[in-house]
SEMISE-536170 format. One line per field, with one value per residue (C-alpha): residue number from 1; residue in one letter; x, y, z. Coordinates in nm, 2 decimals, decimal comma, always signed. Example, Ala and Ser with C-alpha at 12.3 -4.5 7.8 and 13.67 -1.06 7.14 Angstrom:
! residues 2
num	c(1	2)
residu	c(A	S)
px	c(+1,23	+1,37)
py	c(-0,45	-0,11)
pz	c(+0,78	+0,71)
//
This chain:
! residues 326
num	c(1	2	3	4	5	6	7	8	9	10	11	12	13	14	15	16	17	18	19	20	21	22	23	24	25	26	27	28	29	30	31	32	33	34	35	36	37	38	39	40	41	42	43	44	45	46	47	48	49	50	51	52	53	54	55	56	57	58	59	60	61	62	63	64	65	66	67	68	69	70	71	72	73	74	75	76	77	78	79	80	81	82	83	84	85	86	87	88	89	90	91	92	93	94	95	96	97	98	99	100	101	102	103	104	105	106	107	108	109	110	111	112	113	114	115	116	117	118	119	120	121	122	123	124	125	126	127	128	129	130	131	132	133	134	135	136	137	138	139	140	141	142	143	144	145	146	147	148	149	150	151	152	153	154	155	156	157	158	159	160	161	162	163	164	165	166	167	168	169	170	171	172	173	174	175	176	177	178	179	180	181	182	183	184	185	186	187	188	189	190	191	192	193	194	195	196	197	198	199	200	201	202	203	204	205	206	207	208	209	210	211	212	213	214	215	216	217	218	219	220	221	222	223	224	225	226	227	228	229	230	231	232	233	234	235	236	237	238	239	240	241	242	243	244	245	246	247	248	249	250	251	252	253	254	255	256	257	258	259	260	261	262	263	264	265	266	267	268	269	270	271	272	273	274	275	276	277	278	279	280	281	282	283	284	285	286	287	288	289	290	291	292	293	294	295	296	297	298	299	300	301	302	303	304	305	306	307	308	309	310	311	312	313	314	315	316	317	318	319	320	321	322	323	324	325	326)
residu	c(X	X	X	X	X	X	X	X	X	X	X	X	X	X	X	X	X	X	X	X	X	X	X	X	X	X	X	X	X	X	X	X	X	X	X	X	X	X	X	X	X	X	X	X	X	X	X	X	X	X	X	X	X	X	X	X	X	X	X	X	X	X	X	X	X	X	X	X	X	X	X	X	X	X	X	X	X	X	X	X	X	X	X	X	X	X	X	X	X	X	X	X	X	X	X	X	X	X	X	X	X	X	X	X	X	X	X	X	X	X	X	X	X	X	X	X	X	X	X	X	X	X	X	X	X	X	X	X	X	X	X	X	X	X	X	X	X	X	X	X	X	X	X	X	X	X	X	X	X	X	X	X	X	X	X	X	X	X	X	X	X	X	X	X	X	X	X	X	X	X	X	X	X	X	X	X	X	X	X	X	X	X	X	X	X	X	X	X	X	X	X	X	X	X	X	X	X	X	X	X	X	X	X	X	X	X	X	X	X	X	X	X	X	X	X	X	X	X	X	X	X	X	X	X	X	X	X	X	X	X	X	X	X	X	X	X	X	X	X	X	X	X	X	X	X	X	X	X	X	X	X	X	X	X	X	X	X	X	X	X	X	X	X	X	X	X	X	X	X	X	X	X	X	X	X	X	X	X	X	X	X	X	X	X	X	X	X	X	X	X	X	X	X	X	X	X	X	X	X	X	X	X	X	X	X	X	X	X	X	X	X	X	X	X	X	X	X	X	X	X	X	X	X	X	X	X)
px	c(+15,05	+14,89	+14,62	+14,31	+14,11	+13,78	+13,50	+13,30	+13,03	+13,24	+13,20	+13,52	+13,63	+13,98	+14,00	+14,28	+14,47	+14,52	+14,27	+13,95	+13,59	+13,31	+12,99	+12,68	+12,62	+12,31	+12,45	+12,72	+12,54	+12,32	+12,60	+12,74	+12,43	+12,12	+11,82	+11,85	+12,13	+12,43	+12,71	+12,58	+12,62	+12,20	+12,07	+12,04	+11,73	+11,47	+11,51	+11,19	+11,03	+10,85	+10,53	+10,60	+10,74	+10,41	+10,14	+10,35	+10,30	+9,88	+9,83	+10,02	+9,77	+9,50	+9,38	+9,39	+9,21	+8,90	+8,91	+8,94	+8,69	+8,44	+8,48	+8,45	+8,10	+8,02	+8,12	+7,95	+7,58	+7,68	+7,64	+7,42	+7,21	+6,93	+7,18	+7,05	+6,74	+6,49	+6,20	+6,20	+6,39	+6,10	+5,78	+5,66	+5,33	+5,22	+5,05	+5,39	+5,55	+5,84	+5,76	+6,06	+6,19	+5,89	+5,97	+6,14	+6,19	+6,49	+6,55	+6,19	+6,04	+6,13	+5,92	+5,74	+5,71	+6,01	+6,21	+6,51	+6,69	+6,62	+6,71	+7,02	+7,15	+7,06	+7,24	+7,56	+7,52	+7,54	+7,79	+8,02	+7,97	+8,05	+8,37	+8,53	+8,44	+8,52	+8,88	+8,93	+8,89	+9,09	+9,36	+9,40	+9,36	+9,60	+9,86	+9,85	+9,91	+10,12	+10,38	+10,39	+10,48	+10,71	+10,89	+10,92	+10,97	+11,02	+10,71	+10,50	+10,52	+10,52	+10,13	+10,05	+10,14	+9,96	+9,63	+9,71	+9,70	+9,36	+9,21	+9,28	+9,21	+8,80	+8,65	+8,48	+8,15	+8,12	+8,19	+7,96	+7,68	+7,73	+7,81	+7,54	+7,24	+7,22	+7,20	+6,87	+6,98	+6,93	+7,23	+7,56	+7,73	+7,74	+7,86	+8,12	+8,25	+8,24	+8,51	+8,74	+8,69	+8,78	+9,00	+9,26	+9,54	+9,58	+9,71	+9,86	+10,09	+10,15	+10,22	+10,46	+10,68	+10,68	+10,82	+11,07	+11,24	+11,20	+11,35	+11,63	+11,74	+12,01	+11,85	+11,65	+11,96	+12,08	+11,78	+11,79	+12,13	+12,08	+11,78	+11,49	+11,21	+11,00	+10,68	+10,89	+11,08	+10,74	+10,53	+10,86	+11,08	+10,89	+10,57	+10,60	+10,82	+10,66	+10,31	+10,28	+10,26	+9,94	+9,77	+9,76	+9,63	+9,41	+9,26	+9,22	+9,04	+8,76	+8,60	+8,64	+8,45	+8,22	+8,15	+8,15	+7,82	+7,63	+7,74	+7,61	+7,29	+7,19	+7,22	+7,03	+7,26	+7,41	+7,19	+6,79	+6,52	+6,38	+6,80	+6,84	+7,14	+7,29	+7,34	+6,93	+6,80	+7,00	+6,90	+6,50	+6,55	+6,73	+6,37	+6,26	+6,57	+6,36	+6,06	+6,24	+6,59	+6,61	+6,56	+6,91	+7,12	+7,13	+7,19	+7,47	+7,58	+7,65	+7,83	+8,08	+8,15	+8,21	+8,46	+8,61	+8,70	+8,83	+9,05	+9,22	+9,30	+9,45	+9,67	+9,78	+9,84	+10,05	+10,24	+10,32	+10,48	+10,66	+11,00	+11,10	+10,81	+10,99)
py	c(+12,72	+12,78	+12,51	+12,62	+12,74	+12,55	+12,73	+12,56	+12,47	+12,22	+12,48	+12,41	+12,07	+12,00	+11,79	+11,54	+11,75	+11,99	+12,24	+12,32	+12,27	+12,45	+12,24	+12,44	+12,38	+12,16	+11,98	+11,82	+11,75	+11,57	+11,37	+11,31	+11,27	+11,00	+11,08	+10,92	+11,19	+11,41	+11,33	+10,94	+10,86	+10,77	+10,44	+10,39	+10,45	+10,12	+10,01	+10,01	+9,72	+9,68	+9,66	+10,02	+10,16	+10,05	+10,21	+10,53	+10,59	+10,43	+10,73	+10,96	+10,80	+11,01	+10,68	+10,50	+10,71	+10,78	+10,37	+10,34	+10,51	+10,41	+10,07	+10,14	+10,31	+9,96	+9,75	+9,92	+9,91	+9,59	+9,48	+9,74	+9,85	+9,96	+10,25	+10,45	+10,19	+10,17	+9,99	+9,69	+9,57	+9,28	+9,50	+9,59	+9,77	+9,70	+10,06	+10,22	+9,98	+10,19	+10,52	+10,75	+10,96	+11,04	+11,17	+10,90	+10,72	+10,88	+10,61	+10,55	+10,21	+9,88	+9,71	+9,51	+9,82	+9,79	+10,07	+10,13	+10,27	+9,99	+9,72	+9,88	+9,92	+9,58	+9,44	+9,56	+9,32	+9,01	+9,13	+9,26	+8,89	+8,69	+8,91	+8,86	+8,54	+8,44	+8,66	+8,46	+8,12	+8,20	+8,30	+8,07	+7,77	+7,96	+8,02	+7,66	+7,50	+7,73	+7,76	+7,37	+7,34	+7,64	+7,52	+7,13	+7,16	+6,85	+6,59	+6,76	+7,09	+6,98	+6,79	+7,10	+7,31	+7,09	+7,09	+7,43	+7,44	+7,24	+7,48	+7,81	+7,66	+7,69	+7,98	+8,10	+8,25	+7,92	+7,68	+7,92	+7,86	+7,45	+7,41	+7,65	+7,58	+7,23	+7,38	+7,52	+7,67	+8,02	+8,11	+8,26	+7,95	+7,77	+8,09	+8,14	+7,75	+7,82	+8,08	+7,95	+7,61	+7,84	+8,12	+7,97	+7,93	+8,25	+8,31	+7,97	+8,09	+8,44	+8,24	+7,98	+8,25	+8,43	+8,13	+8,03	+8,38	+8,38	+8,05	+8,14	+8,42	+8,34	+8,41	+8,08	+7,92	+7,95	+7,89	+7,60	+7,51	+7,56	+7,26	+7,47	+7,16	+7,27	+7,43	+7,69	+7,77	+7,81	+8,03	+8,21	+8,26	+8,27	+8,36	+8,68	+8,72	+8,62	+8,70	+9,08	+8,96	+8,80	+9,05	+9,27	+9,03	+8,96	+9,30	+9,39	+9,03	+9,11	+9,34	+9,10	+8,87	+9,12	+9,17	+8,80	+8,73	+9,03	+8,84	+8,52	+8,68	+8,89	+8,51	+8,33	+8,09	+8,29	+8,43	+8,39	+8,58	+8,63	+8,71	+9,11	+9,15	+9,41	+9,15	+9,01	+9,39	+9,45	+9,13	+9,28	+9,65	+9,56	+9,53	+9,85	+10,06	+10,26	+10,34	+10,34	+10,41	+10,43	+10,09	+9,99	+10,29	+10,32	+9,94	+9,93	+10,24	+10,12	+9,81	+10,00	+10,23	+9,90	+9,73	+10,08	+10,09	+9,79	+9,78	+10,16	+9,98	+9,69	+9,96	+10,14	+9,86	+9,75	+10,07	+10,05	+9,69	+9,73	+9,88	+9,87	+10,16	+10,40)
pz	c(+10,01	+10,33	+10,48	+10,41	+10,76	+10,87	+11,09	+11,35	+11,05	+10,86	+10,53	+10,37	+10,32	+10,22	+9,85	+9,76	+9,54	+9,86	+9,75	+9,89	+9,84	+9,99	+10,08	+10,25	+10,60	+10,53	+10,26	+10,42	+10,72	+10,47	+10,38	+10,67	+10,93	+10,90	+11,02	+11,40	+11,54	+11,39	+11,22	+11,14	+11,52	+11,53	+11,42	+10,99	+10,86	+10,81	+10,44	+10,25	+10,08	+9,78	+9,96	+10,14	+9,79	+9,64	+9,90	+9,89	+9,52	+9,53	+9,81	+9,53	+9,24	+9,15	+8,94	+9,27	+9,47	+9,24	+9,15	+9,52	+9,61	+9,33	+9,49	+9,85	+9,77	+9,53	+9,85	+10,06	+9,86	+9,78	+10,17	+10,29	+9,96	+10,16	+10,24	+9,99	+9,86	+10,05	+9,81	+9,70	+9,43	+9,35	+9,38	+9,05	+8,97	+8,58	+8,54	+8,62	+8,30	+8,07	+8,25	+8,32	+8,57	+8,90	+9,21	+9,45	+9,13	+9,00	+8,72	+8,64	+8,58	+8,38	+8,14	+8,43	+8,68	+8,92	+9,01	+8,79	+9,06	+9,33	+9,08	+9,02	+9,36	+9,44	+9,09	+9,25	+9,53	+9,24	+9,06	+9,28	+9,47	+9,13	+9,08	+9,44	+9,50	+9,11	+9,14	+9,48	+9,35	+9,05	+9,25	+9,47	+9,22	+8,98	+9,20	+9,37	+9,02	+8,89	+9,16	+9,20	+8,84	+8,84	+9,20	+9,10	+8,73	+8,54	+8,50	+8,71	+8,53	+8,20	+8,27	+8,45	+8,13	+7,87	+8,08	+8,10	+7,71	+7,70	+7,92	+7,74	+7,39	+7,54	+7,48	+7,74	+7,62	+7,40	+7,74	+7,92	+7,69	+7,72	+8,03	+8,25	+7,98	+8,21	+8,56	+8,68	+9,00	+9,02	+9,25	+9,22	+9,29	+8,94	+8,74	+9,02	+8,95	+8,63	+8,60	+8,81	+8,62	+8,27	+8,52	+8,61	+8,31	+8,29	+8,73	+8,69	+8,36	+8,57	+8,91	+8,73	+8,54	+8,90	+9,12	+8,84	+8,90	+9,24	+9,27	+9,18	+9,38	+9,62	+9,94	+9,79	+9,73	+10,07	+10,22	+10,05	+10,17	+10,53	+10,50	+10,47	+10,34	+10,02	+10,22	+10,42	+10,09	+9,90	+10,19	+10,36	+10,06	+9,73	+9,74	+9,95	+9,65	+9,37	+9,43	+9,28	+8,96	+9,05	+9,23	+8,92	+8,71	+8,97	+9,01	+8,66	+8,64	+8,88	+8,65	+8,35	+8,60	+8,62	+8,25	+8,21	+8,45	+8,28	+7,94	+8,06	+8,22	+7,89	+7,70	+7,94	+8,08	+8,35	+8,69	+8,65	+8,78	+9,01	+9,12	+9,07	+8,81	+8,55	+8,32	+8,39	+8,32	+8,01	+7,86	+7,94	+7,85	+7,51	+7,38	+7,46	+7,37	+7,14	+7,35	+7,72	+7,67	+8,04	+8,14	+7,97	+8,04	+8,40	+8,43	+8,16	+8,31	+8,63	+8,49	+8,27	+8,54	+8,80	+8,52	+8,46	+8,82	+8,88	+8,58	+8,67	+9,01	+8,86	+8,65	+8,95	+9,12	+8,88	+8,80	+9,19	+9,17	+8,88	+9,00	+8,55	+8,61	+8,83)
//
């Protein structure tokens, strides 16, 4: 049989049964050639992590980009509300009391003659403080217990998870009502202690199931075996490791945070006036729904559509992480 006759392209390329196979100029430089120089003589491509997997699908994520969004513009009125606000969210004028939508007052006016729409843009600046600050101490106090008792195991893990038992048998309207109905300060601060105080099972369950996993990986293993003391294992090894799992909980618990201070506020317990809250102005339109429906939509409005965004992120988020998802 004669051999078979090869161009200057590489098209044919003999086969092991002495046959011949024909492979399209691009397709076997494909094969053959990574992306620093021809025929695989440039440096290999840089492996991607889980991190870089992850942004590359969010910037793909239409979910992600209108909850993204959504919450940039809540940040931002959140630190700057006099943006877009410029009255103020305390000056009330009786006469104006239940009337609706004026010129410069797109929202109308509450029951005491603020400006809807001033009250609102300044309720995002509470709420969207509770949620971070709330989300952040959760977090950290989850995390801190959990991957203790996941990493050392034994005693220390098994007081960890009975305390972590006592905790999540509270409900946390119920403890809400007990324990805030005794403190008179009318700052953030209490109903931020408060849910990290209740928060935190749930990150420290997520955190210890994530550094039991990662624990036993055998990078861990070796690191372990090389002398690597418990601290560098923990930061260097398995948290970068074990902390996705977190972070989407995380996310999708800011907004629960969120709902949970407008809960508290509406009962009473939570943030008092004269503080300028969602949660404060539903409790004072819920009268009035009848006569001035407007005094409760705009506020309860503007919360759904802050818990709605934070809870798509916290989806995309996790759909990103997941790799079971891809």
């Amino acid at each position: 049989m004669p051999e078979p006759q090869y161009d200057d392209g590489g098209a044919i390329a003999p086969t092991g049964a002495g046959g011949a196979m024909d492979l399209a100029t691009s397709e076997g430089e494909t094969l053959e050639r990574t992306p620093g120089g021809p025929q695989g003589t440039g440096p290999a491509a840089k492996p991607r992590s889980l991190w870089s997997d992850a942004w590359r699908d969010l910037r793909r994520n239409p979910v992600f980009i209108v909850s993204g969004l959504i919450i940039v513009f809540l940040v931002i009125i959140s630190i700057w509300p006099s943006l877009i606000a410029s009255g103020n969210p305390l000056a009330c004028d009786l006469a104006k009391a239940q009337e609706g939508s004026q010129p410069g007052h797109p929202f109308g006016f509450d029951g005491q003659g603020c400006d809807v729409y001033t009250r609102v843009v300044y309720g995002a600046r509470t709420s969207v403080t509770v949620g971070v600050c709330a989300t952040l101490g959760v977090a950290l106090l989850g995390s801190v217990l959990g991957g203790v008792a996941g990493y050392f195991g034994g005693a220390s893990d098994s007081v960890l998870s009975r305390l972590t038992d006592v905790f999540f048998a509270i409900p946390v309207v119920l403890g809400g009502l007990v324990l805030l109905s005794v403190v008179t300060s009318n700052t953030v601060w209490p109903v931020i202690g408060f849910m990290v105080l209740l928060g935190w099972p749930q990150i420290s369950r997520i955190a210890r199931g994530a550094v039991i996993t990662a624990k036993q990986n055998d990078y861990v293993q070796a690191a372990r075996a090389l002398g690597a003391s418990h601290p560098r294992l923990l930061l260097r090894h398995i948290a970068p490791n074990a902390v996705a799992p977190v972070i989407v909980v995380a996310t999708i618990a800011l907004g629960t945070y969120i709902a949970l201070e407008a809960t508290l506020s509406y009962l009473g317990v939570g943030l008092r006036p004269p503080t300028v809250s969602w949660g404060i102005q539903i409790s004072a339109a819920s009268p009035y729904i009848r006569n001035a429906p407007h005094m409760l939509l705009w506020p309860a409005g503007a919360l759904a559509v802050t818990v709605l965004a934070f809870i798509m992120l916290g989806d995309a988020v996790r759909d990103a992480l997941d790799p079971k998802l891809r």
